[in-house]
C-alpha positions in Angstrom: 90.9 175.8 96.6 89.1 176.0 93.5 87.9 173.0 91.4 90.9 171.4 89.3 89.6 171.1 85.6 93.0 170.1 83.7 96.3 169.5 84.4 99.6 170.1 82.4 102.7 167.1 82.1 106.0 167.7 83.5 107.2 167.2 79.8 104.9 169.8 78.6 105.6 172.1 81.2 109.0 172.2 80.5 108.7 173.1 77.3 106.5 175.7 78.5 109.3 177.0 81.1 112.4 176.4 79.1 113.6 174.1 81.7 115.2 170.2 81.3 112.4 167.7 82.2 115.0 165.3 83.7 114.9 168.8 86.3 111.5 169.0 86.9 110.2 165.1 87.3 113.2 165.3 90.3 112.1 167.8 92.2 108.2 166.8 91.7 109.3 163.1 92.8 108.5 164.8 96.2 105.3 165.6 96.3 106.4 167.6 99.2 108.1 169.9 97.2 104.9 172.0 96.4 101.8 172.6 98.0 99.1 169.5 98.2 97.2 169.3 95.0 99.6 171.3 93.1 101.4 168.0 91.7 99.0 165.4 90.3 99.6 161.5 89.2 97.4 160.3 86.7 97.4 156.7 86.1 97.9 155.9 82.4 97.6 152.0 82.7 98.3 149.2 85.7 101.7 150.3 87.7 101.9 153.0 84.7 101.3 156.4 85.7 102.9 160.5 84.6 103.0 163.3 87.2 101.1 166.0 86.1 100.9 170.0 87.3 97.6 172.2 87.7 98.2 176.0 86.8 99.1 176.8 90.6 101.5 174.2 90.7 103.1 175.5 87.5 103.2 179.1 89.3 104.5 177.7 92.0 107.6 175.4 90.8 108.3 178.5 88.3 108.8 180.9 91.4 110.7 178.3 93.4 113.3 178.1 90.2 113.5 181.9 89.5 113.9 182.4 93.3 116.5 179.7 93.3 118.6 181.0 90.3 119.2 184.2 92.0 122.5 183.2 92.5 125.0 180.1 91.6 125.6 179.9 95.3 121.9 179.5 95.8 120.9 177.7 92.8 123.9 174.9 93.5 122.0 174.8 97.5 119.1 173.9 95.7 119.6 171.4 93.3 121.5 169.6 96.4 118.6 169.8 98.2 115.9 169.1 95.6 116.9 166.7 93.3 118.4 163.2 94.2 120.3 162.5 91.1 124.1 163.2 91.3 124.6 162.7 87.5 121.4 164.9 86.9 122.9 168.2 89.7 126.2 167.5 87.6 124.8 168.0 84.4 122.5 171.1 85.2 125.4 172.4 87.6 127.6 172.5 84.0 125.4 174.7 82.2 125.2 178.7 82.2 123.3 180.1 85.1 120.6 182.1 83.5 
């Protein structure tokens, strides 16, 4: 694995990917959810902290999604299985499959 020199916020990569943040700090809650050292915490003060991607973790949860939105079948499966938040799977389930 090569040396990590910067890492990118959830917020700011979802504006980079199009995608709703509330979406992305779900599924990176789990730091299972992509491969160790992908997803990074950075500790912004005392019990503060922001959950940060490096570039392969960015490839990687932008594969996961594309590969997920193949279908609604498949893309309701996964926000099931990745994100926790009822209201949050309600909300993204409403909106245009794309």
């Amino acid at each position: 694995m090569a040396t990590i020199t910067h890492v990118f916020s959830i917020g700011y990569v979802a504006k980079m990917l199009n995608e709703d943040s509330d979406l992305l700090r779900a599924i990176n809650r789990n730091d299972d959810n992509l491969s160790y050292g992908n997803i990074i915490n950075v500790v912004t003060g005392e019990d503060e902290a922001i959950t940060a991607l490096s570039d392969d973790g960015i490839d990687e949860l932008s594969q996961m999604l594309a590969d997920a939105r193949r279908s609604a079948n498949k893309w309701h499966d996964f926000l099931e299985t990745f994100v926790d938040d009822q209201e949050l799977v309600a909300r993204i389930k409403a909106k245009p499959l794309r």
